[in-house]
C-alpha positions in Angstrom: -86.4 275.3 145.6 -85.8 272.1 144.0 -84.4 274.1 140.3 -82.1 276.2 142.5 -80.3 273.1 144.2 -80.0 271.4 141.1 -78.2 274.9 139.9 -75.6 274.5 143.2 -72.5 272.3 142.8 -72.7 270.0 145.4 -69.6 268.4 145.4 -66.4 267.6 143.1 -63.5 265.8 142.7 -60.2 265.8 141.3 -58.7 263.4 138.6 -54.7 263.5 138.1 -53.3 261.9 135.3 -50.3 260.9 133.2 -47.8 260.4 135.6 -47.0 257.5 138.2 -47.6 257.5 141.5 -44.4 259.1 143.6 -43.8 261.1 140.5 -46.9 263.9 141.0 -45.6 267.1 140.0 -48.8 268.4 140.3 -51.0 267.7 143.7 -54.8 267.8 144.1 -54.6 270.6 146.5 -52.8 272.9 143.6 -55.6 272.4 141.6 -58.5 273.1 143.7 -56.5 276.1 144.4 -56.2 277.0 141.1 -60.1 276.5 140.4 -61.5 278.2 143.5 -59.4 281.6 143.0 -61.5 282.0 139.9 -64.7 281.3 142.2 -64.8 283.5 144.9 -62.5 281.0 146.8 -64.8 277.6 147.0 -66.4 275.0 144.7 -68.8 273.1 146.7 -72.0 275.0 147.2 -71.4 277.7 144.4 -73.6 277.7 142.1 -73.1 276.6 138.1 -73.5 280.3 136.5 -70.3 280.9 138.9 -68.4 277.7 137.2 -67.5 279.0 134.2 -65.9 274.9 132.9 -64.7 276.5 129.3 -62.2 279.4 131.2 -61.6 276.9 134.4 -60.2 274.5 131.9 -58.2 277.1 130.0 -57.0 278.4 133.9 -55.6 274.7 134.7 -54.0 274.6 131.3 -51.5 277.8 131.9 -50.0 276.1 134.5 -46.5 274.6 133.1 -47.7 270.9 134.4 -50.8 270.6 133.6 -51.0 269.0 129.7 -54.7 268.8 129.3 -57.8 269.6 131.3 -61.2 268.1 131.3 -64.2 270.0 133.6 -67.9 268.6 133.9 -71.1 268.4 135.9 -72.6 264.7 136.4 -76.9 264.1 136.7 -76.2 264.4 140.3 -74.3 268.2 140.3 -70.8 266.8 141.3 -67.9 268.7 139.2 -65.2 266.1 138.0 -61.9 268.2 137.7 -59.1 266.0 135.2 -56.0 267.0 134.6 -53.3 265.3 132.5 -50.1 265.8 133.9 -46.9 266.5 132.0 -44.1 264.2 132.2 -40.7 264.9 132.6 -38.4 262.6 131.2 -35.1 265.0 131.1 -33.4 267.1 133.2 -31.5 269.9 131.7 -28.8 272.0 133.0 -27.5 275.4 131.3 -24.4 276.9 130.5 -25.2 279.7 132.8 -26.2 277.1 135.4 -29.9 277.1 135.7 -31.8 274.0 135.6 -35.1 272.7 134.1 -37.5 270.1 133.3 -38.2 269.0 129.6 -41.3 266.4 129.0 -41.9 264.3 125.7 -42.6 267.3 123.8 -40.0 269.7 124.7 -41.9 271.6 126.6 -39.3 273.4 129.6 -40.9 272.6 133.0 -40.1 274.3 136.1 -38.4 272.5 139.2 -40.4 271.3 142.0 -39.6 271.7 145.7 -41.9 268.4 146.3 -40.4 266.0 144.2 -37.2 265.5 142.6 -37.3 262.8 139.5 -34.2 260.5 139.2 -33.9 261.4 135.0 -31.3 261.7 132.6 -29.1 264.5 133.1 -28.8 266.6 130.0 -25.8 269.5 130.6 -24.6 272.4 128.3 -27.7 273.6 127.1 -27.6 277.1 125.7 -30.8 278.6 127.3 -32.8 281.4 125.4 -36.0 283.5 125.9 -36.7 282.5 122.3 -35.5 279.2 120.9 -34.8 279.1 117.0 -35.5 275.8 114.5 -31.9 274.4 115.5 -32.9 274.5 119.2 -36.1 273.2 118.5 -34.3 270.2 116.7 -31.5 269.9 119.5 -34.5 269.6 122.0 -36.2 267.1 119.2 -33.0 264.6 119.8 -32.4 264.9 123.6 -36.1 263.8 123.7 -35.5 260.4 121.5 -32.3 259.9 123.7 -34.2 260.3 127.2 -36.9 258.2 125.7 -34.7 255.6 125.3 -32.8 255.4 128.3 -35.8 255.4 130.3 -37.4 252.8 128.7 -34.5 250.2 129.7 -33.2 250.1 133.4 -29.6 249.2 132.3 -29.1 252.4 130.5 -31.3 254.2 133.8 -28.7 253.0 136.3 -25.8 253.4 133.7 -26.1 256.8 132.0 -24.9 259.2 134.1 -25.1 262.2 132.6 -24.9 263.7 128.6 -23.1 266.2 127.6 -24.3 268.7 124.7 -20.7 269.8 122.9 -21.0 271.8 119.8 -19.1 270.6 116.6 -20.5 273.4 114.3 -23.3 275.9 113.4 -25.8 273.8 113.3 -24.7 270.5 114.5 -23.6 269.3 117.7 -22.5 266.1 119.7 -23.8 264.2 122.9 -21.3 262.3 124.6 -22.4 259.8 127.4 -20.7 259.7 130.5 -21.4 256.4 132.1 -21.6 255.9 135.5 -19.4 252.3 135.5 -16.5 253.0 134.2 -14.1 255.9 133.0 -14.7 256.3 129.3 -16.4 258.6 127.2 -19.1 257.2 124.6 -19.9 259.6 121.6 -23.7 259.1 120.8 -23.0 261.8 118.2 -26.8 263.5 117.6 -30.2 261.7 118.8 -30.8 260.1 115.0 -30.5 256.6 115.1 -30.2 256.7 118.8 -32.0 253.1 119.7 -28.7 251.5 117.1 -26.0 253.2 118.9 -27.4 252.1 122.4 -27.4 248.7 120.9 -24.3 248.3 119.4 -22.7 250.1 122.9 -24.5 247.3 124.4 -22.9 244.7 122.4 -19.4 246.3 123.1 -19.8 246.3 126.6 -20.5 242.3 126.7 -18.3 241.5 124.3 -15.2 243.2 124.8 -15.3 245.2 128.5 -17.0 242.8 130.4 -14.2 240.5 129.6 -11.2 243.0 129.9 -12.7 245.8 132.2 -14.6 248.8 131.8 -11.0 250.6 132.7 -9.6 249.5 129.3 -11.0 252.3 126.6 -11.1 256.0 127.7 -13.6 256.7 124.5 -16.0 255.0 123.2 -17.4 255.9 119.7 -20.7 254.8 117.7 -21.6 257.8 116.0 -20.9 255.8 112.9 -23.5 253.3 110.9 -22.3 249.7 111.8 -19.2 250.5 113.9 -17.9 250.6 117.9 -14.7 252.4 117.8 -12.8 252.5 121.0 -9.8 254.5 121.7 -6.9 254.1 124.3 -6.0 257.2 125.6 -7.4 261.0 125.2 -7.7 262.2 121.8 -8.7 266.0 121.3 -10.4 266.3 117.2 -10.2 263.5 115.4 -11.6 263.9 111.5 -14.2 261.6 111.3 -14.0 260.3 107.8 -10.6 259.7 107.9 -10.9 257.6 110.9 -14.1 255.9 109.6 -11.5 255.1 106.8 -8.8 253.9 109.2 -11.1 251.4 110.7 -12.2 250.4 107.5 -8.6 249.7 106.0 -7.9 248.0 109.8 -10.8 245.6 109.3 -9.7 244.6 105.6 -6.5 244.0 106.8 -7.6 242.0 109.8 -9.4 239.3 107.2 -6.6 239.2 104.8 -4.3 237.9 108.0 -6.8 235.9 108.9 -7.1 234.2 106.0 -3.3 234.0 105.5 -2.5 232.6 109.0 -5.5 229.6 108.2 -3.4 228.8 105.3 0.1 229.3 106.0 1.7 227.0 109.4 1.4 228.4 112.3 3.6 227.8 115.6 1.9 227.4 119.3 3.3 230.5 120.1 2.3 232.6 116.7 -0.5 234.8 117.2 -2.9 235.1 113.9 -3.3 238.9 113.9 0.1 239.9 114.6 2.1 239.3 110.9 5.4 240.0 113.5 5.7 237.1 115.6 5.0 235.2 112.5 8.7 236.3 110.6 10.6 234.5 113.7 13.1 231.7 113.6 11.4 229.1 111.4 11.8 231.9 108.4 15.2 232.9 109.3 16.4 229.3 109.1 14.4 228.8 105.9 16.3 231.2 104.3 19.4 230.5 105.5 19.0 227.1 104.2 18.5 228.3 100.4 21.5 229.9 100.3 24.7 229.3 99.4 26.9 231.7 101.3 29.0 231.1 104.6 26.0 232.1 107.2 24.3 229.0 107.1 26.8 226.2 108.2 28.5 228.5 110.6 25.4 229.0 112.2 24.6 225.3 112.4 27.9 224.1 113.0 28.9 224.7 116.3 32.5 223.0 116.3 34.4 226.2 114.6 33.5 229.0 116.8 36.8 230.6 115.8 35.0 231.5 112.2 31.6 232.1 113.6 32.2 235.6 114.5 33.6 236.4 111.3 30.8 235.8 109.4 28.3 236.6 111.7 29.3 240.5 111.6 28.8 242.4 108.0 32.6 243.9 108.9 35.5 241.3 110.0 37.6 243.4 112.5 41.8 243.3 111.5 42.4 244.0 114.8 41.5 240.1 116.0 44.1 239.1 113.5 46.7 240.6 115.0 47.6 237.8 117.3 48.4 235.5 114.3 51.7 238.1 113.8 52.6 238.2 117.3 53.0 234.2 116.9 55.7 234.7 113.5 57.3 237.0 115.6 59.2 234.9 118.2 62.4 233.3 115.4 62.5 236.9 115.4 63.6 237.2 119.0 65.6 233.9 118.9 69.0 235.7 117.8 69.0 237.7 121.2 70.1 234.1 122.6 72.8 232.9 120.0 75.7 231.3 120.8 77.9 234.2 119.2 80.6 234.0 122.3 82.1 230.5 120.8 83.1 232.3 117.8 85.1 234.8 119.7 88.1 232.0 120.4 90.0 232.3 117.2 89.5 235.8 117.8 93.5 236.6 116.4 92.8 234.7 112.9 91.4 237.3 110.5 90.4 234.9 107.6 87.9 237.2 106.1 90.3 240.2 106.3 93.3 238.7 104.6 92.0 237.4 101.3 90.5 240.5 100.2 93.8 242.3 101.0 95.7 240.0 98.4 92.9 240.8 96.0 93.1 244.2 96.0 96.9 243.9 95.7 96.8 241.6 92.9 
């Protein structure tokens, strides 16, 4: 009697790992269902022969949330049941609309009707009975990003949702749509992901916490060592031309720089705009050096008759004309002369008479 109980499982119990509490995917009543339909329907009181641990463990591991499996009988006939839970860390949504789990390895997890994990939101996944190697690599870098972002509660409260846009064959983009603020941020692919975050990090404090996170509408740090933000909506941009722009804006940013610490500057002169700095302390310089008529009718305010003049490229004739209209009145004085006093020796023809005797002569 005493061999047979000692061949009887008297008891068990059931282990659940690799997840935190809340987060159980996986309950302890799933698996003691999933062990007991392989044993006539109950554990305690069957006996070992009936236990088969080897297959049980292989049975707990089909399931989609069950990682790892461990089954075994202690000195006093109790079966320990552990299971290792997967993990999700992603949410994925495809083009066609379904949705999915993914865990640290990539493995696609079904949805639960118990629990629903607050994760990053992955959307335009390309779902397939079969993935290929560039899947397998696209599922490679949404796992770095989640990692990532659920590792840090800033980026857990402020990522939204990514976006999965393709930019070739084999190549493809994530763009991060934050959940403060209406901007776009352009991770580019999961390589180098922990940089990006960090230099997006040091944009935000740096430049939209002090203007607003309304300022930019994109937001790029695919490239090594740069933040580029954009005003406005921009629909392909090339990328090493624009990686040269902001290279060629940067050189020409210290050149002013050092220009503006050299050259003096006026309170209301701006360093990095070379504009404001050609106002009216150059215009008068100029003026000073030379020699033709702009300068002293400028300066000297007491002959504003020959200011405009020489203020306009092209004198106008038609300014001039009062000068004739003033040489014109002696003109009009013989409309008054005194001609009537003349007209009393009106019967003496002195003019007429000597030229008659002339011709005569």
């Amino acid at each position: 009697m005493g061999s047979q109980r000692t061949d009887v499982c008297k008891d068990y119990t059931v282990s659940i790992t690799g997840v935190e509490a809340g987060e159980v995917f996986l309950t302890e009543k799933d698996v003691v269902k999933l062990v007991a339909s392989a044993t006539n329907g109950k554990i305690k009181g069957q006996s070992k022969g009936a236990l088969p641990l080897q297959k049980l463990e292989q049975l707990l591991e089909e399931n989609h949330w069950v990682r790892d499996a461990e089954l075994f009988f202690d000195n006093k006939d109790v079966l320990h049941i552990n299971v290792v839970e997967r993990k999700p860390i992603a949410r994925v949504f495809t083009v066609a609309g379904k949705s999915f789990y993914i865990d640290e390895l990539g493995t696609m997890l079904p949805l639960s009707e118990q629990v629903s994990a607050k994760l990053p939101v992955f959307t335009g996944f390309i779902a397939k009975k079969q993935l290929n190697k560039k899947d397998s690599v696209l599922l490679t870098d949404m796992v770095a990003t989640a990692r990532y972002i659920n590792a840090s509660e800033f980026w857990q409260s402020q990522v939204s949702q990514i976006d999965i846009t393709a930019c070739g064959n084999d190549c493809w983009n994530f763009d991060m749509i934050p959940l403060v603020g209406n901007h776009v941020v352009k991770l580019g692919d999961g390589k180098n992901i922990e940089d990006k975050f960090n230099r997006l990090m040091t944009f935000y404090k740096k430049v939209l916490k002090p203007v607003g996170f309304e300022k930019y509408q994109t937001v790029d740090v695919r490239f090594d060592g740069q933040v580029v933000g954009v005003k406005g909506n921009i629909s392909r941009v090339d990328s090493i031309q624009l990686r040269k722009n902001i290279e060629n804006i940067l050189k020409q940013s210290r050149e002013l720089n050092e220009m503006m610490a050299v050259t003096p500057i006026m309170d209301n002169v701006k360093p990095l705009l070379p504009d404001a700095a050609l106002g009216e302390d150059e215009n008068k310089g100029v003026g000073e050096d030379s020699d033709g008529p702009t300068t002293p009718t400028v300066t000297a305010p007491a002959k504003p008759a020959t200011v405009k003049p020489t203020v306009s490229d092209k004198p106008k004739p038609a300014k001039q004309t009062p000068a004739k209209t003033t040489a014109k009145p002696p003109v009009k004085q013989p409309a008054a002369k005194p001609k009537p006093a003349d007209k009393k020796p009106a019967g003496s023809p002195k003019a007429v008479m000597p030229k008659r005797n002339t011709q005569r002569q």
